[in-house]
C-alpha angles and dihedrals in degrees: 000000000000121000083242089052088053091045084050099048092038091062099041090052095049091045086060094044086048091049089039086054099055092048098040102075090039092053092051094043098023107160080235152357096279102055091040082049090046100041083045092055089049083050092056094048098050090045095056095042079057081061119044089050087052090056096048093064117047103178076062087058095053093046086049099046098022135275099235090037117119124242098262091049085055102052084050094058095041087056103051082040091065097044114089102235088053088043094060089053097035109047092059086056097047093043087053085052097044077051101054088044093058099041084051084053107106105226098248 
């Protein structure tokens, strides 16, 4: 990947955890059903987007579940990632990382 790909990415990526972090705790302590059903929904899809985007971009899944990871380390962090809970505690993480890695990218 490009160090525009990363920056992409990067931004695409902050822009959904943005959007996660204002549902999720209105999908948790929601006044009624509606607004908890609603808010879960926009949690989904940001989630998914999430993703989607991840997917694109391999070289992005390794640095998220660890380049020298096996193949079953990976698949469990794949699957807390994508869990809500763990979403709220693993995108910060990653994002730090996809910083570092673009900040380590030599302008070409």
């Amino acid at each position: 990947m490009t160090k525009e790909d990363w920056e992409k990415l990067y931004g695409i990526l902050e822009n959904t955890y943005s959007n996660f972090r204002e549902n999720y705790p209105k999908m948790k302590n929601g006044k009624n059903k509606k607004i908890r059903e609603r808010a879960s929904y926009n949690v989904d899809n940001e989630i998914n987007l999430a993703i989607r985007w991840i997917e694109n971009y391999p070289e992005s899944f390794d640095l998220m579940t660890g380049e020298n990871a096996s193949g079953f380390d990976k698949a469990i962090v794949w699957d807390e990632f994508i869990r809500p809970n763990w979403f709220s505690v693993d995108m910060p993480r990653f994002l730090e990382r996809m910083r570092s890695k673009i900040e380590s990218i030599e302008e070409k």
